[in-house]
C-alpha positions in Angstrom: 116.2 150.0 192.1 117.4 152.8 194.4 120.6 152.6 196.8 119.8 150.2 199.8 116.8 148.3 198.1 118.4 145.5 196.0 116.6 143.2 197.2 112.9 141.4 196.5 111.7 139.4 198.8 108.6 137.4 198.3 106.5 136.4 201.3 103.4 134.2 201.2 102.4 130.7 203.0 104.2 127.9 201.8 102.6 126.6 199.1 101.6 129.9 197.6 104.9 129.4 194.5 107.2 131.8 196.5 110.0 129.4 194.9 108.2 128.4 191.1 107.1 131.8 190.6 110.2 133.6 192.2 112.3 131.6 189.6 110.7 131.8 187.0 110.2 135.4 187.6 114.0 135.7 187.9 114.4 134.0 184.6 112.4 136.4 182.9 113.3 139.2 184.0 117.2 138.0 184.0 117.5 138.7 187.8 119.3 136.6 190.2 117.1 134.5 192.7 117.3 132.7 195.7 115.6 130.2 198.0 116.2 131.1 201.5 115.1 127.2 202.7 117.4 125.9 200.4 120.1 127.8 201.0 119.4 127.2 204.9 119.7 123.7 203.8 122.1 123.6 202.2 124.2 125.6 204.9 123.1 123.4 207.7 123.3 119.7 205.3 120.1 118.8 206.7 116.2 119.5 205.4 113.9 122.0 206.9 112.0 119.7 208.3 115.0 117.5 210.3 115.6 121.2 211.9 112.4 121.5 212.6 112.5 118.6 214.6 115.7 119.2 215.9 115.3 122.9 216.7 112.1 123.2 217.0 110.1 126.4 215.0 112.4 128.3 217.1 115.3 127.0 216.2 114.2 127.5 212.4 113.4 131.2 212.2 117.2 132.0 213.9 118.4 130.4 211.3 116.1 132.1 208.5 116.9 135.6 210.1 120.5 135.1 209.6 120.5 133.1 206.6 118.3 136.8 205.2 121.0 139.0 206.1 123.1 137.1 203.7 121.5 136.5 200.7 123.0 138.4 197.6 120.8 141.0 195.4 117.9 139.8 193.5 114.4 137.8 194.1 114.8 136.1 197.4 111.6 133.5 198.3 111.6 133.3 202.2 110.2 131.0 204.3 106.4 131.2 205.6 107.2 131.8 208.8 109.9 134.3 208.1 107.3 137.3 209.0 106.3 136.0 212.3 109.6 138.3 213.8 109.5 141.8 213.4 112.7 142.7 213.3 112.4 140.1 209.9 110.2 142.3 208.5 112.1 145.5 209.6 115.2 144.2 207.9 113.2 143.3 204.7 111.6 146.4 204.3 114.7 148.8 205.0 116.3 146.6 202.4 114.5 146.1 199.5 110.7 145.3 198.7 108.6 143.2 200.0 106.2 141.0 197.8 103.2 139.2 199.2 101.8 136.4 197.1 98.4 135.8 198.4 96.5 133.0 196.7 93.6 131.0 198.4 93.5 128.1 201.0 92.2 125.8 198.5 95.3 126.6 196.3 97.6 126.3 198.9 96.0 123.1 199.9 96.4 121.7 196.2 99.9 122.7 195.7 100.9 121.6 198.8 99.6 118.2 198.2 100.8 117.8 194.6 104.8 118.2 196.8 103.7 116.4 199.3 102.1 117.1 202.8 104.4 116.4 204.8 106.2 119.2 203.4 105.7 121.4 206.2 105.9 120.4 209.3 103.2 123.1 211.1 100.3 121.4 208.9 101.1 117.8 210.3 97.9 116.3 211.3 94.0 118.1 210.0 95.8 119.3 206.9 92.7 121.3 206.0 91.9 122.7 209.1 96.1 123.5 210.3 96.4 125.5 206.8 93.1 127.6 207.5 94.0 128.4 210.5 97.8 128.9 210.0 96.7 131.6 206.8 94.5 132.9 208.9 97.0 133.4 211.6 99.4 134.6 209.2 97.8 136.6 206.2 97.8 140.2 208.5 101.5 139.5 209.0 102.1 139.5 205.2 99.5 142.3 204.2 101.0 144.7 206.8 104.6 143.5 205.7 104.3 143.6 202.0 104.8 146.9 200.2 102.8 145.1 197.1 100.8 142.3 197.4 100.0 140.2 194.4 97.0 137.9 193.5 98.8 134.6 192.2 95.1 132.4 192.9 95.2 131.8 189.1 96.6 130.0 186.4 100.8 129.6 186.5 101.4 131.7 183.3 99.3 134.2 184.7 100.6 134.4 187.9 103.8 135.1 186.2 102.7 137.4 184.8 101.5 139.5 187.8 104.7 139.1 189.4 107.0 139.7 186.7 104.7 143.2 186.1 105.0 143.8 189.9 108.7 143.6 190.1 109.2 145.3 187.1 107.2 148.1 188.3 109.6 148.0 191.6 113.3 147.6 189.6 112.2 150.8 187.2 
């Protein structure tokens, strides 16, 4: 990596394996990774989706803006949202690479399900129909955000695959 990009940040929906590929990634490719909903758990002792319903979305992406001006060098998974604020997706860029993992709604919709539904808070309700539209809604914000964008609609080893190539490609 060059001065000033130490950084990889992978974007994507939730439910796309920003975390499970990210780590496992990491492993590989012995890099240092972080969650940035977990570690804006763990700094505010409550879930994502308590400050959710505390804070509101609002509430949520001030805390994921400064929680990503603090994470340390490595493979950083941000949350889904994270690239609905520019100045997110400014800071990313001038600071590392940005990696979009784009999968399909029907794989979102299965991995989501397997944690759990109610895992995110936006897709309460018309499961089907809030994650359509909320990819939909969203997948221009990661294409024009993402300096590589990576197809992980496929089997788990091969999806690791992909991304451990693409980030090797960027660390080089």
């Amino acid at each position: 990596m060059r001065m000033g990009e130490n950084f990889v940040y992978l974007i994507g929906m939730s439910g796309a394996g920003k975390t499970s590929l990210g780590k496992l990634c990491a492993d590989r490719l012995r890099l240092r990774f972080r969650d940035l909903d977990a570690e804006i758990e763990h700094a505010a002792g409550m879930e994502i989706n308590t400050i959710f319903e505390k804070e509101g979305e609002a509430g949520l992406r001030e805390r994921e803006a400064a929680m990503l001006r603090h994470c340390g060098l490595g493979i950083i998974a941000t949350g889904g949202g994270l690239v609905t604020i520019p100045e997110n997706i400014r800071f990313m860029r001038d600071s590392g690479y940005v990696v979009y993992l784009r999968t399909s709604v029907e794989r979102l919709i299965k991995n989501l399900t397997e944690r759990g539904v109610e895992s995110n808070p936006l897709l309460k309700g018309d499961f089907v129909k809030n994650a359509e539209s909320l990819l939909s809604a969203r997948e221009g914000l990661y294409e024009s955000a993402a300096h590589v964008t990576v197809d992980v609609d496929c089997e788990l080893s091969e999806a690791v695959r992909r991304l451990c190539a693409a980030v090797e490609e960027i660390i080089q």
